[in-house]
C-alpha positions as CSV (number, residue, x, y, z in Angstrom):
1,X,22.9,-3.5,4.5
2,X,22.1,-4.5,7.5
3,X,25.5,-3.7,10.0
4,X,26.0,-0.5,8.5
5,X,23.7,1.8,10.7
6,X,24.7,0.9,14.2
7,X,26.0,4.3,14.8
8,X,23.0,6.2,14.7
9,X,21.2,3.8,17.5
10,X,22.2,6.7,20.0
11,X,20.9,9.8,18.1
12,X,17.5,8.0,17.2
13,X,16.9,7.0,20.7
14,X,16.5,3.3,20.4
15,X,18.3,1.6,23.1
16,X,15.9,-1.0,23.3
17,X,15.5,-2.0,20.0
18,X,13.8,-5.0,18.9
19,X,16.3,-7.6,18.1
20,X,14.2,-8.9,15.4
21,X,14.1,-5.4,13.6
22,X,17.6,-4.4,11.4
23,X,19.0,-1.1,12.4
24,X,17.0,1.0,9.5
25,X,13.9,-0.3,9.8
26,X,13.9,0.4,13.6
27,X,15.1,3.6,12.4
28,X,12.5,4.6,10.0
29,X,9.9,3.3,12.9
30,X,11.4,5.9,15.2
31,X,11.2,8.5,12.8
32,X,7.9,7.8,12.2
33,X,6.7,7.8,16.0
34,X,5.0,11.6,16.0
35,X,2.5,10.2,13.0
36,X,2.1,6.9,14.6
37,X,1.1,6.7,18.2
38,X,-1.0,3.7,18.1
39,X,-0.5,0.3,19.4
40,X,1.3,-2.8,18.1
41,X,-0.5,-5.7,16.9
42,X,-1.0,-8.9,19.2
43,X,1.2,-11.8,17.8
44,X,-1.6,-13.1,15.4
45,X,-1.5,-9.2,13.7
46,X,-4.8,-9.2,13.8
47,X,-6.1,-7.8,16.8
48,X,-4.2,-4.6,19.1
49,X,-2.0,-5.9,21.7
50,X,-3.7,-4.3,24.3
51,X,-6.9,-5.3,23.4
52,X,-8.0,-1.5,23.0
53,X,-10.9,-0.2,20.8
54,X,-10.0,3.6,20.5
55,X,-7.4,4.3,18.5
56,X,-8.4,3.6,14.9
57,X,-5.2,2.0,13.8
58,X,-2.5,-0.3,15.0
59,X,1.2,-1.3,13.6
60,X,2.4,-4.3,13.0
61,X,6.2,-5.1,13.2
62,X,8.2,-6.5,10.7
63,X,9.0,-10.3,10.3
64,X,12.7,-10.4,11.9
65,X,14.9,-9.4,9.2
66,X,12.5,-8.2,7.0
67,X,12.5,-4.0,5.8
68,X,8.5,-3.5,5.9
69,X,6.3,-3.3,8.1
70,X,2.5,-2.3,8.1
71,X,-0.1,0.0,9.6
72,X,-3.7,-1.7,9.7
73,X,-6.9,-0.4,10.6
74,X,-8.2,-1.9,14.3
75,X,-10.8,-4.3,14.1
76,X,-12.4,-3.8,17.3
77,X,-13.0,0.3,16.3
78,X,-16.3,1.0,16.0
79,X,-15.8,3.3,12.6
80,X,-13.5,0.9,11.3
81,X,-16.7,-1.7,11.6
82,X,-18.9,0.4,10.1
83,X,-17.0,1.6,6.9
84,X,-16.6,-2.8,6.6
85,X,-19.8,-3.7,6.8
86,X,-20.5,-0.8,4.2
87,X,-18.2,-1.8,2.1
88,X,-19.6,-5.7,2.4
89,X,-22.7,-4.7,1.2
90,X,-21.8,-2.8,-1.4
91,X,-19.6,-5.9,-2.6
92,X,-23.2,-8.1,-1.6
93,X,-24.8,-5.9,-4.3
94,X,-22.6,-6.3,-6.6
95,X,-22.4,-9.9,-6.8
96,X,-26.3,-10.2,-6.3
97,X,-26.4,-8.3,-9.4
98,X,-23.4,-10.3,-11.3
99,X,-25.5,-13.4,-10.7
100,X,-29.1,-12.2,-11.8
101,X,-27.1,-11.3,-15.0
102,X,-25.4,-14.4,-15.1
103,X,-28.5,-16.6,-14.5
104,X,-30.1,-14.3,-17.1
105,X,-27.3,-15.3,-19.9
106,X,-27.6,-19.2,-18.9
107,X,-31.5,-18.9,-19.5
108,X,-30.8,-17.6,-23.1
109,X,-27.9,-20.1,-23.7
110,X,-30.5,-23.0,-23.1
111,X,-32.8,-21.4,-25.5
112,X,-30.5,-21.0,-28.1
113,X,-29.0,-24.5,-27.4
114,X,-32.7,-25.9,-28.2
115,X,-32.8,-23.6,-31.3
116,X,-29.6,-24.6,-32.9
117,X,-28.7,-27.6,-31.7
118,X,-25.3,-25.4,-30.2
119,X,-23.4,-25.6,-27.3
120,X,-23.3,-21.4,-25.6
121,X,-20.7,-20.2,-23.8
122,X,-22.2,-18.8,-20.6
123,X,-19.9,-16.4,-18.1
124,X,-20.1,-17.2,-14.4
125,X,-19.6,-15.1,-11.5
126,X,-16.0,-14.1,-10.7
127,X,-13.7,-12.3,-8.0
128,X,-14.1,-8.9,-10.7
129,X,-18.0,-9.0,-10.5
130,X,-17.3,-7.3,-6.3
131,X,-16.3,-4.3,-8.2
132,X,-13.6,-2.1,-6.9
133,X,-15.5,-1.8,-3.6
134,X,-13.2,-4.6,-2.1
135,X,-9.8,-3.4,-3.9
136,X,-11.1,0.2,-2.0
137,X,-11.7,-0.9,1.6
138,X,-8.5,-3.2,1.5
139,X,-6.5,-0.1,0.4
140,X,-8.5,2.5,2.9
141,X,-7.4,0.2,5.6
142,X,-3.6,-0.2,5.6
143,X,-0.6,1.9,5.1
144,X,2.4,-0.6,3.6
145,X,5.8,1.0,4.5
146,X,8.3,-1.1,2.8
147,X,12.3,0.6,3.0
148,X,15.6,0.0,0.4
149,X,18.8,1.3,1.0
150,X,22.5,1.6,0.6
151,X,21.6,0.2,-3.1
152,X,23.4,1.8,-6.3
153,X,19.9,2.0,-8.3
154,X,16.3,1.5,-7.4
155,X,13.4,0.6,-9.5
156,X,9.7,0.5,-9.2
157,X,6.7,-0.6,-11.0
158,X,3.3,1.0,-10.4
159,X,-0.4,1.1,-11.8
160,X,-2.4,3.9,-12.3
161,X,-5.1,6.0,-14.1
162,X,-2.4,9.1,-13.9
163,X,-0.9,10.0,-16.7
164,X,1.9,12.4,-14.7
165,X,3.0,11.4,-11.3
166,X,3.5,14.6,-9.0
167,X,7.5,15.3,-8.2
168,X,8.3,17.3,-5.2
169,X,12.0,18.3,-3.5
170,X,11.5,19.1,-0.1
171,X,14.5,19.6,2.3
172,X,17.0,17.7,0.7
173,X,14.7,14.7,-0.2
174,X,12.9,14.0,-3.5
175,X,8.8,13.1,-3.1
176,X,7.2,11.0,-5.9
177,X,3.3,10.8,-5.1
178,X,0.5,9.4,-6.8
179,X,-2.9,9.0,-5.7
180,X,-5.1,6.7,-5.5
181,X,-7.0,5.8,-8.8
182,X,-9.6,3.9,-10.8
183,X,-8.7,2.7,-14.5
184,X,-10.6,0.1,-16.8
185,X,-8.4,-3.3,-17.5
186,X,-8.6,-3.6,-21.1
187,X,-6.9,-7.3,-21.2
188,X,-9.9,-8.5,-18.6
189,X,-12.6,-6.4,-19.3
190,X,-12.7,-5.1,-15.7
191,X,-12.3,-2.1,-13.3
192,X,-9.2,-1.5,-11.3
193,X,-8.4,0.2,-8.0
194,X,-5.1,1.8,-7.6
195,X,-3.9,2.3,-3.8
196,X,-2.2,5.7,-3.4
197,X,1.5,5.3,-3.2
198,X,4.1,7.8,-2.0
199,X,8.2,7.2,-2.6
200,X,10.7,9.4,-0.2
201,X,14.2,9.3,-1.9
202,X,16.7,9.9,0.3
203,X,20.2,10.8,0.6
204,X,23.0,11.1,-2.7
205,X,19.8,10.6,-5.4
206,X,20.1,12.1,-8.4
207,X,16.2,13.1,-9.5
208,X,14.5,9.8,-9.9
209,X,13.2,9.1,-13.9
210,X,9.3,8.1,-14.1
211,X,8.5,6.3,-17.6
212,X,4.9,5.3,-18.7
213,X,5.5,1.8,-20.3
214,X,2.2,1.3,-20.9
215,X,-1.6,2.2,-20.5
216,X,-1.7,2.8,-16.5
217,X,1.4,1.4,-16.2
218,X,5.1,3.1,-14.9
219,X,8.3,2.7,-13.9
220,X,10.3,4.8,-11.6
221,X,14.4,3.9,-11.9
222,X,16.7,6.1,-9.6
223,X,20.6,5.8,-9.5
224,X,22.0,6.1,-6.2
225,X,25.6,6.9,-4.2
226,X,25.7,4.9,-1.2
227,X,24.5,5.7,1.3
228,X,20.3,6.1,0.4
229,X,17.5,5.0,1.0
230,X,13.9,5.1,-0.4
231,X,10.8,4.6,2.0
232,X,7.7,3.8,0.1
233,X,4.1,4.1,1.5
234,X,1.0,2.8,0.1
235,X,-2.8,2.6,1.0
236,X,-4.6,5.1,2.9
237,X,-3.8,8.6,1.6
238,X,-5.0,10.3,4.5
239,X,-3.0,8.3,7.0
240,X,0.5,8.8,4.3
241,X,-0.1,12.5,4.1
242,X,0.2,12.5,7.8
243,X,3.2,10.5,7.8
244,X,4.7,12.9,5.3
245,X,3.9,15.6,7.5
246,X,5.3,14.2,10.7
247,X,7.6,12.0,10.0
248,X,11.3,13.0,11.1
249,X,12.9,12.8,8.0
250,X,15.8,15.1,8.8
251,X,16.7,11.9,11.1
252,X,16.7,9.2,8.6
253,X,19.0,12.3,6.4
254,X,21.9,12.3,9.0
255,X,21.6,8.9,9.1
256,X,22.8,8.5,5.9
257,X,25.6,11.1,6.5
């Protein structure tokens, strides 16, 4: 997978690639350049390399050898700091809440334990009792872009509240995109956030097959001629529509040729 790109260093324009990036994912970063022209991460990936508080995003590069790599919101942006601290305090109400409720329950377990003479079962306060607001910001603040390719079949699991997934052919290229979504957990008792996701199926892909396995749960399965390659974004759906839209995919096509 990984030697069997080289020749399209020159067209893409990446004489000075990373050594730690493979040839396709420096490739999809290249393609991606128009929709991403913010700075890489500091070696921590945590804070912007150049220590900037404008732009409202950053990128950090892949692990050497891996085939993701990430867009996260910049912490030192002063809307990124104020959609946090909203979203904190919404968790901080939640939980306040959770507890009162809890404290509320333990109260009439000790009265009924003096009553019957019987032990109650009394629910504490969990990770669920933040609500979605947490599963939201985490999601609003990152776009994943993880890459396959030169595979003979590819197969994804997703959740969401969706029960069809919207299928789009575009310029030779086969777009799978769901948005984000909010769906009750029956097994746990609990609300659910869904990140928006986006597949791009590239190359000799016959139309990919969705199947609903289960309540808010699917499968995507797509059988492949080498070569192909399927570029998957999830998280912000503002920042993926962009990338959609910008994105040199024609590239990453001839690429494949």
């Amino acid at each position: 997978m990984k030697g069997a790109v080289l020749i399209l260093l020159g067209s893409l324009a990446i004489s000075a690639q990373d050594p730690s990036q493979t040839p396709v994912i420096s490739a999809v970063r290249a393609a991606m350049a128009p929709a991403l022209p913010f700075p890489d991460t500091d070696h921590s990936g945590v804070f912007p390399a150049n220590g900037k508080t404008e732009p409202l995003w950053m990128v950090r590069p892949p692990e050497p050898g891996d085939q993701t790599f990430e867009v996260i919101a910049n912490p030192l942006n002063e809307v990124n700091q104020l959609r946090a601290a909203r979203a904190m305090a919404q968790i901080q109400t939640n939980v306040e809440a959770a507890q009162r409720r809890a404290a509320a329950q333990y109260e009439h377990a000790v009265a009924e334990a003096k009553r019957t003479g019987k032990s109650q079962e009394v629910d504490g306060v969990t990770l669920a009792d933040e609500g979605i607001a947490g599963a939201k910001i985490d999601a609003d603040s990152h776009v994943l872009i993880e890459v396959a390719s030169r595979q003979q079949s590819y197969t994804f699991e997703i959740a969401s509240a969706m029960e069809l997934l919207s299928t789009t052919t575009l310029d030779s290229r086969v777009v799978i995109a769901m948005p984000a979504s909010t769906y009750r957990d029956e097994r746990l008792g609990t609300d659910r956030y869904s990140e928006a996701q986006t597949f791009v199926f590239l190359g000799r892909i016959p139309a990919p097959q969705v199947r609903h396995l289960a309540n808010h749960s699917f499968e995507i399965i797509a059988t492949a001629d080498v070569p192909s390659m399927v570029v998957r974004l999830r998280g912000n759906d503002t920042l993926i529509a962009d990338l959609l839209r910008k994105t040199d995919w024609m590239a990453l096509l001839e690429l494949l040729k």
